[in-house]
C-alpha positions as CSV (number, residue, x, y, z in Angstrom):
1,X,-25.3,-18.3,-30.3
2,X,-26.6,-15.6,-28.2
3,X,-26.1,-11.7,-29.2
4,X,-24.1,-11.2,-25.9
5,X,-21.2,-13.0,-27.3
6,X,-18.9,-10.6,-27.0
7,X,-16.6,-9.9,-30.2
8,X,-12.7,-11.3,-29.8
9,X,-9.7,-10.0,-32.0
10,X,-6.4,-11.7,-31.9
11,X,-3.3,-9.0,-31.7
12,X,-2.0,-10.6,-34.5
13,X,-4.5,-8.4,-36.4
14,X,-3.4,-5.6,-35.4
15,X,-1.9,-2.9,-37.6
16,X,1.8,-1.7,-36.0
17,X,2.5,1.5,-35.8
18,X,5.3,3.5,-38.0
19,X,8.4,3.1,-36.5
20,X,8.6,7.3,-36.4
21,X,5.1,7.8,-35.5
22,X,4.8,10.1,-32.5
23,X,4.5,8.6,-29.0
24,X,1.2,7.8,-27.7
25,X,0.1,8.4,-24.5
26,X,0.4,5.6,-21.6
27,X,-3.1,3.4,-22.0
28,X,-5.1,3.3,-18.8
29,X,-4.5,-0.1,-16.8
30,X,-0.6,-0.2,-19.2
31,X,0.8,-2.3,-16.9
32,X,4.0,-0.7,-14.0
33,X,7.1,-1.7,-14.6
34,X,7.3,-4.0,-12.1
35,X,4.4,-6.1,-13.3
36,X,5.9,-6.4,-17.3
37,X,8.1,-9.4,-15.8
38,X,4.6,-10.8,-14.3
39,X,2.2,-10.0,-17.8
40,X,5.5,-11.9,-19.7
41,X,5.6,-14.8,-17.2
42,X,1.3,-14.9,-17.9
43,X,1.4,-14.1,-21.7
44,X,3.7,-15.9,-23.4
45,X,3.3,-19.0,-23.3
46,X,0.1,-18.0,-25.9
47,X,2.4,-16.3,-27.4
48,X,3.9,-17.1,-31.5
49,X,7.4,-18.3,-31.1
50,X,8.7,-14.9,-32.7
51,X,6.5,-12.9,-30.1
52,X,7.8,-14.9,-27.3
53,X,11.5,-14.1,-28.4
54,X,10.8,-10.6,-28.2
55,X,8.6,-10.9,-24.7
56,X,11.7,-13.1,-22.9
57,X,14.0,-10.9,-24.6
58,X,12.9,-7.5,-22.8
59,X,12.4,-9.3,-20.1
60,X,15.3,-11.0,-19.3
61,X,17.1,-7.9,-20.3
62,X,15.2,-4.9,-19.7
63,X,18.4,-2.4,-19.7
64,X,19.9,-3.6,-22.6
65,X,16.4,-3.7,-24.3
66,X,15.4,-0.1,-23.8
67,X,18.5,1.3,-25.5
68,X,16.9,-0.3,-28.8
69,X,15.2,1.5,-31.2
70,X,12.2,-0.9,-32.4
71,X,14.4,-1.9,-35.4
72,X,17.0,-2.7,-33.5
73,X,15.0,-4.7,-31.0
74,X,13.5,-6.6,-34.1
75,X,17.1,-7.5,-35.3
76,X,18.0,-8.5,-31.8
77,X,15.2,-11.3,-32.0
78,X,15.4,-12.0,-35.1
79,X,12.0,-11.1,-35.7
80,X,10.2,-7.9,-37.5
81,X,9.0,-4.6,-36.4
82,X,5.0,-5.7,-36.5
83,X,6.0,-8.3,-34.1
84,X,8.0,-6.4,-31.6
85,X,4.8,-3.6,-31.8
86,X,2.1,-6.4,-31.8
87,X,4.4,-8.2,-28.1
88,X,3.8,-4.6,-26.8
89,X,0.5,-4.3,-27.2
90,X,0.2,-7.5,-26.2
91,X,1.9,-6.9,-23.0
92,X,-0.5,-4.5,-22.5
93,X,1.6,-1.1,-23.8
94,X,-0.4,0.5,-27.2
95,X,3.1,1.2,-28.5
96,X,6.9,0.1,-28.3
97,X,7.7,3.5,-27.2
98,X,5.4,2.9,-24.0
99,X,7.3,-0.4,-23.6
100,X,10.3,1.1,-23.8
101,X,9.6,3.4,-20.9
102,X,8.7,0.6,-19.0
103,X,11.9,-1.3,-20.0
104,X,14.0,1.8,-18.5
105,X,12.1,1.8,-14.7
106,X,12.6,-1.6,-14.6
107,X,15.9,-1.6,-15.3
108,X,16.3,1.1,-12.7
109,X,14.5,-1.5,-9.9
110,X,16.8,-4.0,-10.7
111,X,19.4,-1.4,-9.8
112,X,18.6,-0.5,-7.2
113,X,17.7,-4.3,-5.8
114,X,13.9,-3.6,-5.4
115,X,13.0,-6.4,-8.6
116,X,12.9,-9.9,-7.4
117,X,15.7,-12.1,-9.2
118,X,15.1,-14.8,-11.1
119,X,14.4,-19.0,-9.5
120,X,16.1,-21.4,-10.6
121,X,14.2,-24.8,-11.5
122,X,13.8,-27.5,-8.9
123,X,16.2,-30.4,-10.1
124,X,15.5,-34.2,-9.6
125,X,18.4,-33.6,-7.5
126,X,18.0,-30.8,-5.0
127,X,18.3,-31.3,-1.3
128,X,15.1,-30.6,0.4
129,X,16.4,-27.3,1.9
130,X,17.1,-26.3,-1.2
131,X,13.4,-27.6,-2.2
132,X,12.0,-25.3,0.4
133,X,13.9,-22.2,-0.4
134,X,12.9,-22.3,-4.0
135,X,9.4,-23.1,-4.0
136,X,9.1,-19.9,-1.4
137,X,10.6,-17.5,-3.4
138,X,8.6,-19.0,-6.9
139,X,5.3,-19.0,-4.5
140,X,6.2,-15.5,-2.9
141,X,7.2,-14.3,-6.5
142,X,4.0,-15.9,-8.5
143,X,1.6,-13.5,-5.8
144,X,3.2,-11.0,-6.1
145,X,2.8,-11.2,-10.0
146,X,-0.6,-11.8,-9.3
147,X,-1.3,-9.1,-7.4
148,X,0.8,-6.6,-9.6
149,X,-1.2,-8.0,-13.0
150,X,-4.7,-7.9,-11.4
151,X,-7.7,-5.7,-12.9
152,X,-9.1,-4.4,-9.5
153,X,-11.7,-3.0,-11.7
154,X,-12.8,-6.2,-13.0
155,X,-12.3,-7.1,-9.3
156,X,-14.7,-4.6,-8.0
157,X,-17.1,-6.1,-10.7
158,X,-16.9,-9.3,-10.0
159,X,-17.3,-9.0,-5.9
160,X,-20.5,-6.7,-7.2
161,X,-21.9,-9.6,-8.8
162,X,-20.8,-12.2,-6.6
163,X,-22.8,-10.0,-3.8
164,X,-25.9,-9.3,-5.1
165,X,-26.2,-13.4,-6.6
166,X,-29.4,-15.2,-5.9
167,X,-27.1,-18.3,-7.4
168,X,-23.7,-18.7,-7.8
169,X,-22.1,-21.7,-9.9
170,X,-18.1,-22.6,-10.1
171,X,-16.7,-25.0,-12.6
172,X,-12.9,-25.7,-12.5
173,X,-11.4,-29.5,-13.2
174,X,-9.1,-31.5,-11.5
175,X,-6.6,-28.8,-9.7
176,X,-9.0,-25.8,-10.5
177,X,-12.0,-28.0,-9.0
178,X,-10.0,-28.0,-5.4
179,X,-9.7,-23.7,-5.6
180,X,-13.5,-24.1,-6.8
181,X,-14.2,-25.7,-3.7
182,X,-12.5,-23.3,-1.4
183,X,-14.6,-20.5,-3.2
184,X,-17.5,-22.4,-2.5
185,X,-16.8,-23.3,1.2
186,X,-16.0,-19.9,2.4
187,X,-18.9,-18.1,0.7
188,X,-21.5,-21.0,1.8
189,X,-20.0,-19.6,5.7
190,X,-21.0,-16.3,5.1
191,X,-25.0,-17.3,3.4
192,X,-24.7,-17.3,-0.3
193,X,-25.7,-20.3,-2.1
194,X,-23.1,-21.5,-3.7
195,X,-22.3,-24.8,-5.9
196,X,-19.4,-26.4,-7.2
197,X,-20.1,-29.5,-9.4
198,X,-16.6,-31.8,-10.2
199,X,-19.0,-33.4,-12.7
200,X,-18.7,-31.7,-16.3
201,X,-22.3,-33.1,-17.2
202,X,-23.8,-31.9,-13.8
203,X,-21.8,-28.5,-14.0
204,X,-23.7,-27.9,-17.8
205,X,-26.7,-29.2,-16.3
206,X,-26.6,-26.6,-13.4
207,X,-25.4,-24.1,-15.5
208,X,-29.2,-24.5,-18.0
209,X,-30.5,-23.2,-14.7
210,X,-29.1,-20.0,-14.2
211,X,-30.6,-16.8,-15.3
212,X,-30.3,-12.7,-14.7
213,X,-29.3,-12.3,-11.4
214,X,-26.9,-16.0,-11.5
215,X,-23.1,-15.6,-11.3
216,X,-20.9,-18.3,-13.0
217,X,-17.3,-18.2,-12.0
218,X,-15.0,-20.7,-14.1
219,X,-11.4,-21.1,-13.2
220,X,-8.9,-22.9,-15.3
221,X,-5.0,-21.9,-15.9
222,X,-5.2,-22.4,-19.6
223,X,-8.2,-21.2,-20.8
224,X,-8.8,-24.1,-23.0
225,X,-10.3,-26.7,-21.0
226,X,-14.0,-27.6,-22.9
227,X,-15.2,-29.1,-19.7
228,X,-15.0,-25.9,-18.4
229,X,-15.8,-23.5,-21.1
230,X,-18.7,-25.7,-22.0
231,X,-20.9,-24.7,-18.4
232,X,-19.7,-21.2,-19.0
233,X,-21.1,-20.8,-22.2
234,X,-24.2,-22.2,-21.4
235,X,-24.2,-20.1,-18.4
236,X,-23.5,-16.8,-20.5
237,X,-26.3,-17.8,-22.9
238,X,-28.9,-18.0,-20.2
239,X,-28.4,-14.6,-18.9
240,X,-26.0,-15.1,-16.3
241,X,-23.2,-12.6,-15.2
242,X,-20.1,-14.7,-15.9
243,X,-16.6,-14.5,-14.4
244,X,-13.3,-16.5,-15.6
245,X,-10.4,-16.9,-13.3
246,X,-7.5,-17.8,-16.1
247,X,-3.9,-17.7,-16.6
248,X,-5.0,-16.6,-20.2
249,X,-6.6,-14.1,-20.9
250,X,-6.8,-14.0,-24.6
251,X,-7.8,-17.7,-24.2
252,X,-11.7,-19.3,-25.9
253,X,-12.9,-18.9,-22.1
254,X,-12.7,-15.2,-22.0
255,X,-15.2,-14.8,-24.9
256,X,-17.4,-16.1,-22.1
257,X,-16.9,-14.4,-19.5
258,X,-18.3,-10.4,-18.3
259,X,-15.1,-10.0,-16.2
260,X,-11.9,-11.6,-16.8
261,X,-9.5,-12.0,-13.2
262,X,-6.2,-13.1,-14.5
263,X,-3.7,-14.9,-12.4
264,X,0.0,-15.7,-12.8
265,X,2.1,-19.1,-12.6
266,X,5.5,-20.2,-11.9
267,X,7.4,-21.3,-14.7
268,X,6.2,-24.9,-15.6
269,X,9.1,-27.4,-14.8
270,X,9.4,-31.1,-15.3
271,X,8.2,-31.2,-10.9
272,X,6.4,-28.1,-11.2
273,X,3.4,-28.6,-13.9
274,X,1.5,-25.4,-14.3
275,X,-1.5,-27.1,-12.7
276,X,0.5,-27.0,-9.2
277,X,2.0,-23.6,-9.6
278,X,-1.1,-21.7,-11.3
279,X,-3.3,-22.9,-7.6
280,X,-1.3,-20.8,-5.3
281,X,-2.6,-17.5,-7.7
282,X,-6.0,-19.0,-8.3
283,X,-6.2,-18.9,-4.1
284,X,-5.2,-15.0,-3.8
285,X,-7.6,-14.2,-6.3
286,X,-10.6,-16.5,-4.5
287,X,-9.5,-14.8,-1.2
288,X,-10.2,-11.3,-2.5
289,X,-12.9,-11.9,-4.2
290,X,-14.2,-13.7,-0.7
291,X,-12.9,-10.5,1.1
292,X,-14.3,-8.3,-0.9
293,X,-17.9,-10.0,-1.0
294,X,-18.0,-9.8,3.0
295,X,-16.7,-6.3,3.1
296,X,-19.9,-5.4,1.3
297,X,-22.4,-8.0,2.9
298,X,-21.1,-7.4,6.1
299,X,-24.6,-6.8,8.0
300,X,-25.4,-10.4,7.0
301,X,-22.1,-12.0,6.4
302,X,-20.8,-11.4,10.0
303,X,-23.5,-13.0,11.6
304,X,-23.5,-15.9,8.8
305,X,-19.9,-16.5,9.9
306,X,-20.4,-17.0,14.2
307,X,-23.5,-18.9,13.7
308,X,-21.3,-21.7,11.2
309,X,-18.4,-21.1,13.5
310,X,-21.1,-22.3,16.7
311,X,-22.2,-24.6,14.8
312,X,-19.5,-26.7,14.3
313,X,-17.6,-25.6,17.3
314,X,-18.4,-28.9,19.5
315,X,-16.7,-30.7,16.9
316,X,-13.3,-29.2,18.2
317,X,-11.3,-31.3,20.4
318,X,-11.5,-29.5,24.1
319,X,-8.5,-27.7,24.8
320,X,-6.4,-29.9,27.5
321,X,-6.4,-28.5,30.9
322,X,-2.3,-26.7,32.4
């Protein structure tokens, strides 16, 4: 395996700090407090079942959480002080006083009615209205997470590479194949070369081709799909800069991947499986990377665009005459 493989550690493995240790200061990129709801909704479904009681727990009750010492938040979930220090790190805090903090300005948002309630799940039931109403707010709510939990860093990173590509690969399956293909299409408009193979053997096939210089961009909601971590890997090996689009960021795929873009989901329902809600996050994070790659190309991207718009433009039904 090659020497760029990057080293992973799993927070389990992490030692907790004392309970009276003094307060470290916030992390760079510690997610706002609006966002914990958002890295909770992302995170803990890779969660252990005693770290997701302490996640749900401070999310679903931020006020009542931050008035717990981290013993007493333990005994709340029924869990220990490692884990309820290892979920805040997680969560992206480097201690459970940080998290604490963050507890308390959330709490003050949902005071003060600027936090987003809550969606109920769609039942087998539900009048179509009702349909409507809840899918906008989950759709509305899952950008917004989205946008709150994304790395513009990694961002900026990834829209270098994706500029400066002599090559650039996608691999996504099924759902993820379809948000592939809208990456593909709109940067194809604007003169990069661009692929998109639905084939698993042609995407690892493609992906032997690649080299310094290549970008490979894998999408997939859980971060465990072989058929997609396979091409990546190969990718990565060959000298490729490597991006991964993923609901999971602790998942195998990230070990893969230069720059990790993580997106958010709806909760998965019996109507709602996470392949349908994690596409609407997996678009906002294709548009800015599109954005962003045409911002910087502009001198050529601009004129890419009009002559594919002229191009095609005949094939427009004539507008009927008043």
């Amino acid at each position: 395996m090659s020497s760029k493989l990057k080293e992973t550690t799993g927070g389990d493995r992490a030692v907790p700090a004392p309970a009276d240790a003094p307060a470290a200061p916030p992390a760079r990129g510690a997610p706002a407090p609006g966002a914990l709801a958002a890295k909770v909704r992302t995170l803990a479904p890779s969660m252990t079942r005693s770290m997701q009681r302490v996640a749900e727990t401070v999310a679903s009750d931020p006020a009542g959480s931050a008035a717990l010492t981290v013993t007493g938040l333990a005994e709340r979930t029924g869990t220990s002080e490692a884990t309820v220090v290892r979920t805040a790190r997680i969560l992206g805090y480097p201690g459970y006083r940080d998290l604490r903090l963050a507890l308390a300005a959330l709490a003050a948002e949902q005071a003060a009615g600027r936090a987003p309630a809550v969606t109920a799940d769609i039942a087998v039931d539900d009048p179509l209205p009702a349909v409507v109403a809840k899918l906008a707010q989950e759709e509305a709510q899952c950008l917004a997470d989205t946008a709150a939990a994304l790395d513009t860093a990694q961002l900026e990173a990834a829209v270098a590479a994706l500029a400066g590509a002599r090559r650039i690969d996608v691999y996504g399956i099924g759902a993820s194949n379809l948000v592939g293909q809208d990456l593909v299409q709109k940067l194809l408009r604007i003169g990069l070369i661009a692929h998109a193979p639905a084939d698993p053997h042609l995407a690892v096939t493609n992906a032997v081709q690649l080299r310094a210089g290549d970008v490979a961009v894998a999408i997939t909601h859980s971060g465990r799909t072989t058929d997609v971590i396979e091409p990546l890997r190969v990718a990565f090996e060959h000298g490729a800069t490597t991006l991964a689009i993923t609901g999971r960021p602790e998942s195998g795929i990230a070990q893969y991947a230069d720059h990790v873009l993580t997106t958010s989901s709806a909760r998965e329902s019996e109507l709602r499986p996470a392949a349908m809600s994690s596409r609407t996050s997996q678009l906002l994070v294709v548009d800015c990377l599109f954005i962003g790659v045409a911002q910087r190309t502009y001198e050529s991207a601009a004129p890419a665009l009009s002559a594919s718009y002229e191009a095609l433009a005949h094939r427009h039904a004539p507008r009927s005459p008043r």
